[in-house]
C-alpha positions in Angstrom: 21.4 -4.7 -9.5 18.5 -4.1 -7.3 15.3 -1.9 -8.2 16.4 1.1 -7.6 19.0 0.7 -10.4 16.4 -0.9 -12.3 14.1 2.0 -11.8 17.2 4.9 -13.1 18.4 2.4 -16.3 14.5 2.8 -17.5 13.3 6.1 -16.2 14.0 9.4 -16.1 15.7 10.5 -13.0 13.4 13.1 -11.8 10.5 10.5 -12.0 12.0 7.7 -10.1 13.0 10.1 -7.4 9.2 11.6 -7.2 8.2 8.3 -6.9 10.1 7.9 -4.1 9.8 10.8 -2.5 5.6 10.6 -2.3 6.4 7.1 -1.7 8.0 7.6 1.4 5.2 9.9 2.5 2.4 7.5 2.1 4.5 4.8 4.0 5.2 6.8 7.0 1.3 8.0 7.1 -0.5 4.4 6.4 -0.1 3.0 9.6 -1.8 6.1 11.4 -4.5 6.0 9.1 -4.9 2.0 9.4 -5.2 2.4 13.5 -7.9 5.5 13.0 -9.8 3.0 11.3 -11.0 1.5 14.9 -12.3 4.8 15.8 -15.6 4.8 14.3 -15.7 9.1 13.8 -12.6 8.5 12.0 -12.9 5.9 10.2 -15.2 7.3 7.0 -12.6 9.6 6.2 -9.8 6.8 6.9 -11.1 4.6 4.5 -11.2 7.4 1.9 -7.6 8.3 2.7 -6.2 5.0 2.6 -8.2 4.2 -0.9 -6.4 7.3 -2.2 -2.8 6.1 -0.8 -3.1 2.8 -2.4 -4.9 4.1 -5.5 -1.7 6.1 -6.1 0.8 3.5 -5.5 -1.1 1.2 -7.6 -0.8 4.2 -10.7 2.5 5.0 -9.7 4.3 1.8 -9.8 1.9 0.2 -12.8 3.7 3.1 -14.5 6.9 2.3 -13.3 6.5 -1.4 -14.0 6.9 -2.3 -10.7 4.4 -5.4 -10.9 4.3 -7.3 -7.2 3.4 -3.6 -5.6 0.9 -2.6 -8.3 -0.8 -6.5 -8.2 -0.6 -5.8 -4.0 -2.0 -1.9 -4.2 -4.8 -3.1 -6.5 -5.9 -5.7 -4.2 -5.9 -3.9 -1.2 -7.7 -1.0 -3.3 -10.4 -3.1 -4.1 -11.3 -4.5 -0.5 -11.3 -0.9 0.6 -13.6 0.0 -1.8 -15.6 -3.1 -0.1 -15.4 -1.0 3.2 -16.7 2.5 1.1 -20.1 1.0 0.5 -20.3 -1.0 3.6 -22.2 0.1 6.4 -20.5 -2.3 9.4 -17.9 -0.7 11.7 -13.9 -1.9 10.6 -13.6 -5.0 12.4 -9.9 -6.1 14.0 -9.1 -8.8 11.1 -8.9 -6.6 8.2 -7.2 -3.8 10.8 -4.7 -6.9 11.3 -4.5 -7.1 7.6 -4.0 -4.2 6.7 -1.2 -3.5 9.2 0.5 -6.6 7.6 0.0 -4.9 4.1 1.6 -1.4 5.2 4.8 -3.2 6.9 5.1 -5.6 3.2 5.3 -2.0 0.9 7.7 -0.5 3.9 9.7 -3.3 3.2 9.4 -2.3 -0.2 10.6 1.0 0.3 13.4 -0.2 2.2 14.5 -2.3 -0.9 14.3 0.6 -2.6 16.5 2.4 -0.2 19.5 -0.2 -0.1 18.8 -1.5 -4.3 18.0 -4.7 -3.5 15.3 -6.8 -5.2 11.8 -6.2 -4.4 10.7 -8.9 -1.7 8.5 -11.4 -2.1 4.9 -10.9 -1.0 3.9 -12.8 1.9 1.1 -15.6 1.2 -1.0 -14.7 4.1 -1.3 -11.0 2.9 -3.3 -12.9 -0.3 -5.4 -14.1 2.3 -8.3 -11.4 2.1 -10.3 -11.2 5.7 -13.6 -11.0 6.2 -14.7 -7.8 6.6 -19.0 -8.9 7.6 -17.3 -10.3 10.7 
């Protein structure tokens, strides 16, 4: 039984498939938003964006009980809100990063998509860069 199943046994139908669905929209947008993030006219409102993608999948799936991608959504959440009230252009490490981050929860969504077990976060995601660099 994979998480998918999981999700249906313990949740209402309609809320698993919402989840999903937004899910799937925040996946396929992330990486854009990640890469504007070098542009420094974008990269204000990229920040924002991206702190409102992951502040929604960290709701989302602490509601859902879907711990690995809540613990992941809440770190990442965090060092953006580092970025919000730093003044320093994005440098290439935590761009890097956070390009590692986006393909770990489109993995997730792909677990999802077949009902397999979530994977396992990779360490070096843990790794948090340095974002004065």
């Amino acid at each position: 039984m994979g998480i998918k199943s999981d999700l249906d046994a313990n949740f209402d139908f309609e809320v698993v498939n919402e989840f999903l669905d937004h899910y799937s929209m925040m996946i396929d947008s992330m990486e854009i938003m990640i890469l504007d993030l070098s542009k420094l006219n974008l990269q204000a409102r990229s920040i924002d964006e991206l702190f409102r993608v992951f502040h929604n999948i960290k709701s989302a799936s602490g509601y859902l009980n879907i711990v690995p991608m809540s613990r992941l959504a809440t770190l990442v959440e965090d060092e953006l809100e580092q970025l919000r009230l730093s003044t320093r252009p994005v440098n290439e490490e935590t761009i890097t990063w956070l390009l590692e981050i986006s393909d770990m929860f489109a993995v997730w969504y792909q677990n999802f998509k077949l009902d397999e077990k979530l994977a396992k976060v990779k360490y070096s995601l843990l790794k948090i860069p340095d974002l004065d660099k």
